[in-house]
The first five atom37 places (N, CA, C, CB, O) and aatype in JSON, in Angstrom:
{
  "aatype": [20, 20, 20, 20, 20, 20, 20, 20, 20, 20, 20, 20, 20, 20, 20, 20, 20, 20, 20, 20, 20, 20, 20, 20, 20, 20, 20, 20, 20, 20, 20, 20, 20, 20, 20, 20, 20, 20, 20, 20, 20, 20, 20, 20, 20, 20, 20, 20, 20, 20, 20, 20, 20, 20, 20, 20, 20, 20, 20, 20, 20, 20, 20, 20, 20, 20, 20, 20, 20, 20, 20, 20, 20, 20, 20, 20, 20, 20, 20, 20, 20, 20, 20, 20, 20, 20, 20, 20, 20, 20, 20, 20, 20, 20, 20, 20, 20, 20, 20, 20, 20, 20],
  "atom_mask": [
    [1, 1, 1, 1, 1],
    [1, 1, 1, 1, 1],
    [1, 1, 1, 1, 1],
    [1, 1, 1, 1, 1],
    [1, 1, 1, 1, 1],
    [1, 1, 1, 1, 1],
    [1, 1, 1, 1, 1],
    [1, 1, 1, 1, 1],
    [1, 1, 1, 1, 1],
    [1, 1, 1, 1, 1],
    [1, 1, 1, 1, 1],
    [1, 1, 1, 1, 1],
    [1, 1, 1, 1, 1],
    [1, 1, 1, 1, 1],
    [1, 1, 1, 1, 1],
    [1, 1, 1, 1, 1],
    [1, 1, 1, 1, 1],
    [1, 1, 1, 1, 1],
    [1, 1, 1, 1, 1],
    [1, 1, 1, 1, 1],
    [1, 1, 1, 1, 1],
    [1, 1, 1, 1, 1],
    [1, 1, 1, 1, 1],
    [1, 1, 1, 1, 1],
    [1, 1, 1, 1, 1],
    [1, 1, 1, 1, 1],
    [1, 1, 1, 1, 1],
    [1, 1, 1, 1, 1],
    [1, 1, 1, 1, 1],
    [1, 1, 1, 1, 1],
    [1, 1, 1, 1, 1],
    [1, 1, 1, 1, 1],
    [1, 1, 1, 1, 1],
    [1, 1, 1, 1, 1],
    [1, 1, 1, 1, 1],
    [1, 1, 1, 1, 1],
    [1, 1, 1, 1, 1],
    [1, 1, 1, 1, 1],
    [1, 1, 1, 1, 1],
    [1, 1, 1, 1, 1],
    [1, 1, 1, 1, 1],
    [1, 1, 1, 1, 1],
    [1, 1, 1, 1, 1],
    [1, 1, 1, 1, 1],
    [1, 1, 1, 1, 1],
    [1, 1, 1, 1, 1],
    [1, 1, 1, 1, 1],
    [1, 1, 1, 1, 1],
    [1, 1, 1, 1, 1],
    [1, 1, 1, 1, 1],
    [1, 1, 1, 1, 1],
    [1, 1, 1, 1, 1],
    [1, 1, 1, 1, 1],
    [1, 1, 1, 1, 1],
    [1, 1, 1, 1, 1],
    [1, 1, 1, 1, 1],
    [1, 1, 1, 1, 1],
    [1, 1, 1, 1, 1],
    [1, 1, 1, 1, 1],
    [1, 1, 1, 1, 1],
    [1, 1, 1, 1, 1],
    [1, 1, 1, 1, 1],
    [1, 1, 1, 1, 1],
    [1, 1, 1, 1, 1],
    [1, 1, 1, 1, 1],
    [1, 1, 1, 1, 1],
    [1, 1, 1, 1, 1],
    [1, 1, 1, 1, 1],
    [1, 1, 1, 1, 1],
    [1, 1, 1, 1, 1],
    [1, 1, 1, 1, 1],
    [1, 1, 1, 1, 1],
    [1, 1, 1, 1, 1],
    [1, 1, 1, 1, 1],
    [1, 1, 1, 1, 1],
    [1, 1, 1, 1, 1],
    [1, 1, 1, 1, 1],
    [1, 1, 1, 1, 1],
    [1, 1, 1, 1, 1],
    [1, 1, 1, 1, 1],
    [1, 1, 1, 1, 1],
    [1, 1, 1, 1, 1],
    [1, 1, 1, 1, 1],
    [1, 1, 1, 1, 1],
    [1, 1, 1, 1, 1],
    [1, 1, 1, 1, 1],
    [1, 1, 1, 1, 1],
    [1, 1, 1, 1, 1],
    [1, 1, 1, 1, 1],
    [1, 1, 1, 1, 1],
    [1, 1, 1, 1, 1],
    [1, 1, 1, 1, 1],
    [1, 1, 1, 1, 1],
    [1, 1, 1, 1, 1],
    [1, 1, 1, 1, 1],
    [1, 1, 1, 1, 1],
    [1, 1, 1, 1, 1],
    [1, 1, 1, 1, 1],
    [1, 1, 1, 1, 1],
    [1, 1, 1, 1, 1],
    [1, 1, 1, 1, 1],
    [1, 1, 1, 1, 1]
  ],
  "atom_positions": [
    [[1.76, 13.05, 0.37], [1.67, 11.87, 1.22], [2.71, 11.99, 2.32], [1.87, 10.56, 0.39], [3.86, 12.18, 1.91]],
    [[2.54, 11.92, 3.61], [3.14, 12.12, 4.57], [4.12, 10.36, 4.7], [1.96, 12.68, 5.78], [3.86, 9.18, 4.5]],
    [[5.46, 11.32, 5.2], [6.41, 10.1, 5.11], [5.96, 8.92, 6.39], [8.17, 10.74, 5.33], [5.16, 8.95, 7.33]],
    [[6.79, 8.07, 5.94], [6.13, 6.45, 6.43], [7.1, 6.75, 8.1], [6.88, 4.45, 5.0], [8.05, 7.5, 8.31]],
    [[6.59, 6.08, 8.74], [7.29, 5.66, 10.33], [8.38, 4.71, 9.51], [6.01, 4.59, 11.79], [8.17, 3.89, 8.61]],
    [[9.72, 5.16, 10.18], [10.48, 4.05, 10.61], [10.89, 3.55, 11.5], [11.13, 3.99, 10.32], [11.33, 4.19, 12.45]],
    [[10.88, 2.01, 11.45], [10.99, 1.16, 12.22], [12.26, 0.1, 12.41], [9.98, 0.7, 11.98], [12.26, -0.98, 11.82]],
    [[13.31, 0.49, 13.26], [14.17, -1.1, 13.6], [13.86, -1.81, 14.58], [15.58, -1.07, 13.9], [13.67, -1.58, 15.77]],
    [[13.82, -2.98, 13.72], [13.68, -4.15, 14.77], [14.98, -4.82, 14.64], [12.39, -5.23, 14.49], [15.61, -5.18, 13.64]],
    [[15.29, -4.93, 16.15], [16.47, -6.1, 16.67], [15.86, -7.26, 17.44], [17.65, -5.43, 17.77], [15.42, -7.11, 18.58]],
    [[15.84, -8.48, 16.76], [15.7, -9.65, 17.11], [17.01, -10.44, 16.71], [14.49, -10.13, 16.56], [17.8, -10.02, 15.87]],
    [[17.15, -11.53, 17.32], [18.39, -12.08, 17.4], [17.56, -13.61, 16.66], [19.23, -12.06, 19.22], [18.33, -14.41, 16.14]],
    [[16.3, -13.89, 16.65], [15.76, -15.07, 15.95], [15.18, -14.36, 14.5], [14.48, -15.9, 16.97], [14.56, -13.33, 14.24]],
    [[15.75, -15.52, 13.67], [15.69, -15.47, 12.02], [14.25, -14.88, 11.34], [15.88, -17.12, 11.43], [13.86, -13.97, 10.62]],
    [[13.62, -16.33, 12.28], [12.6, -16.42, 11.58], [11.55, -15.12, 11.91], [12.07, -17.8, 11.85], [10.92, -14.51, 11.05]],
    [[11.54, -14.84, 13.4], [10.76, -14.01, 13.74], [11.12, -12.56, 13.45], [10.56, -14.26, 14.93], [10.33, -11.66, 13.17]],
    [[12.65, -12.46, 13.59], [13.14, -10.85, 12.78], [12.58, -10.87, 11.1], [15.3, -10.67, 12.7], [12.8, -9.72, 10.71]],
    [[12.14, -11.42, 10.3], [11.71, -11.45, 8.78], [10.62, -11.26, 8.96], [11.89, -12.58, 7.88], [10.07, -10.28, 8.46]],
    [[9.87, -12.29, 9.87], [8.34, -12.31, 9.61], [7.96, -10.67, 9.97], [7.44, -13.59, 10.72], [7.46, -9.87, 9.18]],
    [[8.34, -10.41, 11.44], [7.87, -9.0, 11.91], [7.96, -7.85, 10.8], [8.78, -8.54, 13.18], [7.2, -7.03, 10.29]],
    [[9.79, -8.37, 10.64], [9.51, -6.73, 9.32], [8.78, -7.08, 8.26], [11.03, -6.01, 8.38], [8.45, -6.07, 7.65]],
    [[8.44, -7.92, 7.84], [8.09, -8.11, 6.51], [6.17, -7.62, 6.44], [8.53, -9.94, 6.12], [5.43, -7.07, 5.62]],
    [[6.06, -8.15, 7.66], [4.6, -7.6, 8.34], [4.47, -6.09, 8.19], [4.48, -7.91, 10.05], [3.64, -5.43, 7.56]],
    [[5.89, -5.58, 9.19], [5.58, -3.87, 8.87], [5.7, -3.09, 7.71], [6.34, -3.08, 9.56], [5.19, -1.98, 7.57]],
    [[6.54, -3.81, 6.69], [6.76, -3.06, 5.79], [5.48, -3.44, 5.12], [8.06, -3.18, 5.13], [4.79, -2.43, 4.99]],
    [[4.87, -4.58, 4.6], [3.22, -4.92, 4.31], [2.4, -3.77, 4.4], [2.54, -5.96, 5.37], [1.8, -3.18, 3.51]],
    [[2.49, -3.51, 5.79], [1.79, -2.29, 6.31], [1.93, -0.67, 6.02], [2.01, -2.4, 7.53], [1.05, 0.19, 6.1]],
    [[3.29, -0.53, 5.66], [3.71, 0.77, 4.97], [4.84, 1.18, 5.03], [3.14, 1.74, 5.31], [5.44, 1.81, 4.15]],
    [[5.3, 0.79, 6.28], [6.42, 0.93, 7.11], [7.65, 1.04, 6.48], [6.49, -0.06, 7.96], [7.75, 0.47, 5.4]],
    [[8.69, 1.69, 6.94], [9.94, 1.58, 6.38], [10.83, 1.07, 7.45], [10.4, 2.85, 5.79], [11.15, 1.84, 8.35]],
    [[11.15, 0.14, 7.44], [12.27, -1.26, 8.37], [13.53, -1.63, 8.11], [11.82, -2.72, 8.26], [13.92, -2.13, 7.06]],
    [[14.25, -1.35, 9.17], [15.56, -1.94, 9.09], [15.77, -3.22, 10.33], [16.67, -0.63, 9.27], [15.54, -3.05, 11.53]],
    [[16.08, -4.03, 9.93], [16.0, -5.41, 10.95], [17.61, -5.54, 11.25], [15.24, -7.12, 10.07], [18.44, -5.38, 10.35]],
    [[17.88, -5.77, 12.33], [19.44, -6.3, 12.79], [19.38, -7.79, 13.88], [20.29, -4.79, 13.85], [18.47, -8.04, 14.67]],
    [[20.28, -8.42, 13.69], [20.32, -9.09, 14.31], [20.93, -9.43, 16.22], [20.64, -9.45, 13.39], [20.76, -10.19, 17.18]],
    [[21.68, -8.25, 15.78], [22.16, -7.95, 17.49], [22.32, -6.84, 17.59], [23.44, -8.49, 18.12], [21.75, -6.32, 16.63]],
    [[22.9, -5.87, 18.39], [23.31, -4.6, 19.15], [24.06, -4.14, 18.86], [23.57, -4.52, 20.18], [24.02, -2.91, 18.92]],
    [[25.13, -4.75, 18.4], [26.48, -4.88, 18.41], [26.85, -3.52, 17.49], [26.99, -6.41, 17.81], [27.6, -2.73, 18.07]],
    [[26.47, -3.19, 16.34], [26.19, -1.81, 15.52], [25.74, -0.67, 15.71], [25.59, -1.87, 14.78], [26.03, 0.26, 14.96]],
    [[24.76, -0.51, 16.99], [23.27, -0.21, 16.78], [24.07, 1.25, 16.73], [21.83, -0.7, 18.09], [23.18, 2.02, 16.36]],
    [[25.16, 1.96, 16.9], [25.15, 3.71, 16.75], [25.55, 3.44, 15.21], [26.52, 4.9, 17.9], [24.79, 4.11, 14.51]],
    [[26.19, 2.92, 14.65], [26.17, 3.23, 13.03], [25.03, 2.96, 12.62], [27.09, 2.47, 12.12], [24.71, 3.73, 11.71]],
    [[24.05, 2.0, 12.95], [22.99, 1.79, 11.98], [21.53, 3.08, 12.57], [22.53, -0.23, 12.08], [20.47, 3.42, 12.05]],
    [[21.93, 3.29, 13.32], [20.63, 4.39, 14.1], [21.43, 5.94, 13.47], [20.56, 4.29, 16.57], [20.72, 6.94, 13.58]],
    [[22.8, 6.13, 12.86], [23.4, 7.13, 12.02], [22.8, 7.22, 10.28], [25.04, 6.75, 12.1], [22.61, 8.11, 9.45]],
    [[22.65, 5.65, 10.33], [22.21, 5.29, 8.74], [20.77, 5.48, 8.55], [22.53, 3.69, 8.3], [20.23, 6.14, 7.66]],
    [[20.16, 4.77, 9.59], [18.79, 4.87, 10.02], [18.17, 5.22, 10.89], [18.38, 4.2, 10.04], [17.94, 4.47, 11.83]],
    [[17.71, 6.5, 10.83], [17.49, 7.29, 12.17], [15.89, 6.73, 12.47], [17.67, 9.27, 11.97], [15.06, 7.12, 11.63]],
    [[15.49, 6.05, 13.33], [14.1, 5.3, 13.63], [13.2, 6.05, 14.64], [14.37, 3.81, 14.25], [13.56, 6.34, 15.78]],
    [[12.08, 6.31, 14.13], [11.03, 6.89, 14.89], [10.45, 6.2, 16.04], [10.06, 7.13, 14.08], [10.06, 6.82, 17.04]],
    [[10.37, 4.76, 15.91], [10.67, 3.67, 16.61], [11.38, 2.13, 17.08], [10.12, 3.67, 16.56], [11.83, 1.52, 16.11]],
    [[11.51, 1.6, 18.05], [12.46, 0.55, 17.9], [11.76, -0.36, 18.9], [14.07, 0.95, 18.21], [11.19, -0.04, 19.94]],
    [[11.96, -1.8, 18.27], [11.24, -2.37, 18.47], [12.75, -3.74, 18.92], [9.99, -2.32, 17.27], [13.76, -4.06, 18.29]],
    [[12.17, -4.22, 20.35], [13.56, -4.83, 20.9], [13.43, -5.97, 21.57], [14.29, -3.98, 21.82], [12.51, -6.15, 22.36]],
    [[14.42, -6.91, 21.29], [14.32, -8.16, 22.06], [15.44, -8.45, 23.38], [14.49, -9.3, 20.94], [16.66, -8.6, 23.29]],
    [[14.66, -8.46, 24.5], [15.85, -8.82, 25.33], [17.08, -9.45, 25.33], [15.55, -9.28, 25.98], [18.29, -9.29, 25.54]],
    [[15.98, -10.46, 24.91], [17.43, -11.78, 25.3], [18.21, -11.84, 23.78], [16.65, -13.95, 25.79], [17.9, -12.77, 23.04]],
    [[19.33, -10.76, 23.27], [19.93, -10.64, 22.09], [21.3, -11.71, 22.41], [20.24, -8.95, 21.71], [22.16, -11.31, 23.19]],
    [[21.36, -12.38, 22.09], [22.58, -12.57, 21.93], [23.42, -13.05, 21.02], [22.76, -12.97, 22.59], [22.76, -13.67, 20.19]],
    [[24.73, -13.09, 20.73], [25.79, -12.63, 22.03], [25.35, -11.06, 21.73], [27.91, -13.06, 21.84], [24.33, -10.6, 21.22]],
    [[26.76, -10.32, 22.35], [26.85, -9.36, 22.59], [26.06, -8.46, 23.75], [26.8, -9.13, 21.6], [25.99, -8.94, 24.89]],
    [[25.43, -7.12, 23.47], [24.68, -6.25, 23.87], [22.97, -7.37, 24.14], [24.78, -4.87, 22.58], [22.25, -8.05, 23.4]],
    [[22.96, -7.11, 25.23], [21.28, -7.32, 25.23], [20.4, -6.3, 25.45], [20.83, -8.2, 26.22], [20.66, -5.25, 26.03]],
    [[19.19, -6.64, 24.9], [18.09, -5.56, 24.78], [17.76, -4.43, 25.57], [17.05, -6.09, 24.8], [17.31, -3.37, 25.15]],
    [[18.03, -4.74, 26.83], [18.21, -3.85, 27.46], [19.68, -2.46, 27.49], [18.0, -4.63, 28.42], [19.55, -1.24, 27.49]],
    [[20.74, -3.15, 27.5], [22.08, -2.18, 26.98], [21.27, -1.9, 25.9], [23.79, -2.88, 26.59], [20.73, -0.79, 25.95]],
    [[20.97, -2.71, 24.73], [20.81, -1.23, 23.6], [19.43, -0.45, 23.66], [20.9, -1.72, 21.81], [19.25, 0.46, 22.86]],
    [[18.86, -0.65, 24.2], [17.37, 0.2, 24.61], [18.15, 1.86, 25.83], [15.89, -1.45, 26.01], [17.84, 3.05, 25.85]],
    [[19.13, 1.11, 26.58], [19.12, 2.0, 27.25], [20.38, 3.17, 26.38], [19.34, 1.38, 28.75], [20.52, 4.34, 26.73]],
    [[20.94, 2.69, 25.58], [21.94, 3.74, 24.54], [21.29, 4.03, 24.09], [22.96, 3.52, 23.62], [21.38, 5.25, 24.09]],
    [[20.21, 3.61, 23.41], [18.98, 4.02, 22.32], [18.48, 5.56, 22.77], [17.46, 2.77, 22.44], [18.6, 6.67, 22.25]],
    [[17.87, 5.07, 24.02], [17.34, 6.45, 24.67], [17.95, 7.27, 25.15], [16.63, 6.4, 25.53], [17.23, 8.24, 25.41]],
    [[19.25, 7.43, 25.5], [20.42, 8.31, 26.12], [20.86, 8.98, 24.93], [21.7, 7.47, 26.87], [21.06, 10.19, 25.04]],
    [[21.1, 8.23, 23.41], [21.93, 9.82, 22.53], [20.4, 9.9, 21.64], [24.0, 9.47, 21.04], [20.55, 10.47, 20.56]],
    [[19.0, 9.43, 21.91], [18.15, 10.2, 21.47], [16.64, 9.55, 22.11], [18.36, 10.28, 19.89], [15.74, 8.76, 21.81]],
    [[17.03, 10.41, 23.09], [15.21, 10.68, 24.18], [14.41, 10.69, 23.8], [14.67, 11.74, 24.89], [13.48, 10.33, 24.53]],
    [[14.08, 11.1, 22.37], [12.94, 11.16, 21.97], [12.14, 10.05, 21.43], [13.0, 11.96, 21.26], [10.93, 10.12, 21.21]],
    [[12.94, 8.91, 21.21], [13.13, 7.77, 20.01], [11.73, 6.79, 21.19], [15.46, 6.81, 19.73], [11.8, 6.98, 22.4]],
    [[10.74, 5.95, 20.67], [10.04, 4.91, 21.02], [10.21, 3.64, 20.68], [9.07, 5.1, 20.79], [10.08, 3.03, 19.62]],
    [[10.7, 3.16, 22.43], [10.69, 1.65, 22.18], [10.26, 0.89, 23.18], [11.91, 1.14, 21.87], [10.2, 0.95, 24.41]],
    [[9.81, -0.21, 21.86], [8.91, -1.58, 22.47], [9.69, -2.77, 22.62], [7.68, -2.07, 21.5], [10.55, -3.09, 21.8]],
    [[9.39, -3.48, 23.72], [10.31, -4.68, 24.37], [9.33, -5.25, 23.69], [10.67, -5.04, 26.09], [8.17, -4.93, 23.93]],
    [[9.66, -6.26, 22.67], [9.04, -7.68, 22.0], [9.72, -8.46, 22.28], [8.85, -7.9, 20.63], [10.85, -8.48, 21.78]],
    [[9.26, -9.56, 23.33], [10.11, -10.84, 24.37], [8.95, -11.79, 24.98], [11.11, -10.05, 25.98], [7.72, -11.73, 25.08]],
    [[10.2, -12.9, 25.41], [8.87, -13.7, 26.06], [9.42, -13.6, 27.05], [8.3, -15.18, 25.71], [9.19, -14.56, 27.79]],
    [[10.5, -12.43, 27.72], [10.23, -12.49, 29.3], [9.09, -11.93, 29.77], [11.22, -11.86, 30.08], [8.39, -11.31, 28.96]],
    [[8.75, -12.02, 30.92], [7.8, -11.39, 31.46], [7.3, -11.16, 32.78], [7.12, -11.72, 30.99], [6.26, -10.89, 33.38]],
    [[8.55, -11.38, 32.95], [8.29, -11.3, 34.84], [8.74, -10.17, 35.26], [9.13, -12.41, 35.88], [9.85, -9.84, 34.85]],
    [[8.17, -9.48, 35.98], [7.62, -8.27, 37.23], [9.17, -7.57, 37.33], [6.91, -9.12, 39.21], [9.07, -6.36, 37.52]],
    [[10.08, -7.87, 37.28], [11.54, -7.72, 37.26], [12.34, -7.26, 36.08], [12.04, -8.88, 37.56], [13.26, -6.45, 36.12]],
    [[11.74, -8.05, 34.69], [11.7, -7.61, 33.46], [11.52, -6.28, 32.92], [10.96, -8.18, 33.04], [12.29, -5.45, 32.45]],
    [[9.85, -6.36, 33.22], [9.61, -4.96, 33.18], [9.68, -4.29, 33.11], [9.46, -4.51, 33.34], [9.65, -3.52, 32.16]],
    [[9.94, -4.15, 34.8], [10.83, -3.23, 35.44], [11.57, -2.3, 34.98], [11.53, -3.72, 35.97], [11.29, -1.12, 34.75]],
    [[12.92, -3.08, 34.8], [13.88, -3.18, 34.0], [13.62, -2.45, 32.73], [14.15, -4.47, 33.84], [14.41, -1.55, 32.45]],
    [[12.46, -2.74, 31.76], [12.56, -2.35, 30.99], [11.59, -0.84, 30.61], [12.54, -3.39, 30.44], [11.41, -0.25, 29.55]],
    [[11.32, -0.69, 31.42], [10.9, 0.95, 31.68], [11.93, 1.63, 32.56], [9.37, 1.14, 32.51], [11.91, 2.86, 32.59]],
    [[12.77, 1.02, 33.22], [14.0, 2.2, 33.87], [15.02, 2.35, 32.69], [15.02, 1.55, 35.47], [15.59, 3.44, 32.79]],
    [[15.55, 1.43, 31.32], [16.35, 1.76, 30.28], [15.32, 2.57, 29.78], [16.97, 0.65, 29.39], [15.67, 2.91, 28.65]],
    [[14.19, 3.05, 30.06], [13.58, 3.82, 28.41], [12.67, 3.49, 27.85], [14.3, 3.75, 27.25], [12.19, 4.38, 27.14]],
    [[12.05, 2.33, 27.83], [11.1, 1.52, 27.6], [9.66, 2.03, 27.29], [11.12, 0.76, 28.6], [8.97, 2.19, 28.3]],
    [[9.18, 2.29, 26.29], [7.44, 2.41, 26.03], [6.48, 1.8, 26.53], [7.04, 2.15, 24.92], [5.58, 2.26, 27.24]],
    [[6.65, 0.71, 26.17], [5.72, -0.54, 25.98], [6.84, -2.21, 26.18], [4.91, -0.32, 24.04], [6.31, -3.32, 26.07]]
  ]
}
């Protein structure tokens, strides 16, 4: 059996960081959920993620964008998705010049 995708998700809301992982892992997935940025090189050392799944507006600390764009700088290869309710043309943007997938 071929190993499972892993997945971190950083959301900074409770309810919606549980529901999501709890969804992926449902699905097969192997998930690590954080609540901010603030970690993200020890926990991407602990948990090396095939994908990452990111919320802009983190706060405090690092926002989605700072850690999307460290994300992809000490490993290029890594896929990540902006899950947000921004969405304006500027956003975007933004979030395909840090690195951004989707």
């Amino acid at each position: 059996m071929p190993e499972s995708l892993r997945i971190l998700v950083v959301e900074d809301d409770d309810t919606l960081r549980e529901s999501l992982s709890l969804a992926l892992r449902a699905a097969g997935y192997e998930v690590r959920s954080e609540r901010d940025g603030e970690s993200i090189a020890t926990v991407v050392r602990e948990f090396p993620p095939d994908l990452a799944v990111l919320d802009v507006n983190l706060g405090p600390g690092p926002d989605g964008f700072a850690v999307a764009r460290r994300l992809v700088t000490e490993h290029p290869d890594l896929t990540v998705i902006f899950l947000t309710a921004a969405d304006s043309l500027t956003d975007r943007l933004t979030g395909f010049e840090v690195g951004a997938d989707d």
